[in-house]
C-alpha positions as CSV (number, residue, x, y, z in Angstrom):
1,X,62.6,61.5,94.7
2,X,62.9,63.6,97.8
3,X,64.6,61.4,99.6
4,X,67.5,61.3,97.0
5,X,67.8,65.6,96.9
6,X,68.0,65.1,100.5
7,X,70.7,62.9,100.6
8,X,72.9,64.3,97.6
9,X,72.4,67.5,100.1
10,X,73.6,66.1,103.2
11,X,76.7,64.1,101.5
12,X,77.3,68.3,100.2
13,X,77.5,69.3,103.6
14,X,79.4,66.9,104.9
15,X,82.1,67.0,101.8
16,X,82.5,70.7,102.6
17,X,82.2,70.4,106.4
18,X,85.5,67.7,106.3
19,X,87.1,70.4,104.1
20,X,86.9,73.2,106.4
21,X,87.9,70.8,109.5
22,X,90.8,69.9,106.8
23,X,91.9,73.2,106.4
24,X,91.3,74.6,109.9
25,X,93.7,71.7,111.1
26,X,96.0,72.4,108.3
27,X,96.4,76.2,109.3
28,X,96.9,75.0,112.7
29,X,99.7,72.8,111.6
30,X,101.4,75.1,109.7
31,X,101.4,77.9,112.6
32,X,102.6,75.3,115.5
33,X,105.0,74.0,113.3
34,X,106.5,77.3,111.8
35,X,106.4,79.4,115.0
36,X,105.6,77.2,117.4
37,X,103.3,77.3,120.5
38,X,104.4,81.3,122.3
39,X,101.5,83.6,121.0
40,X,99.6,81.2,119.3
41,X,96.3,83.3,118.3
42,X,98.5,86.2,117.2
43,X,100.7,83.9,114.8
44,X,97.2,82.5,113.2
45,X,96.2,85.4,112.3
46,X,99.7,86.5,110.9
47,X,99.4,83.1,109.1
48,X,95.6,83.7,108.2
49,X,96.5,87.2,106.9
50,X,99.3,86.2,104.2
51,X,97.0,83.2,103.1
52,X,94.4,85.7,102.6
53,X,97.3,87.4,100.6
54,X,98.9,84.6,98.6
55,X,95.3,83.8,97.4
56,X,94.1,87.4,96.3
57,X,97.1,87.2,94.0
58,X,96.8,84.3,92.6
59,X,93.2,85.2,91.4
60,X,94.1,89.2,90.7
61,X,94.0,90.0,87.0
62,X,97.7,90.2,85.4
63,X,98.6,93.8,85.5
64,X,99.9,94.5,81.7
65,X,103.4,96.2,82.1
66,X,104.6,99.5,79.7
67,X,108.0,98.2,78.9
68,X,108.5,96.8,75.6
């Protein structure tokens, strides 16, 4: 039985390790392929930073407007 928590465990990790290499290489992509390879670090963390963005407001509660 502890054999089978183990492995259900391990498969976990290795499911969301190949997602994060996914998305790392992704991210990578995107950069090299948008702005190409001058000031690579700085445009991955431009890139990283309106990710971070397009993400917060996609899961931000609707704002109720005042107009009718």
């Amino acid at each position: 039985m502890c054999d089978i928590k183990v492995a259900v465990e391990m498969a976990l990790l290795r499911k969301i390790f190949w997602l994060a290499v996914f998305l790392i290489a992704t991210l990578s992509f995107v950069v090299l392929f948008e702005k190409g390879t001058t000031d690579f670090i700085p445009n991955l963390q431009k890139q990283a930073q309106e990710f971070n963005e397009m993400v917060r407001a996609q899961f931000a509660p609707a704002q109720k407007s005042n107009k009718p």
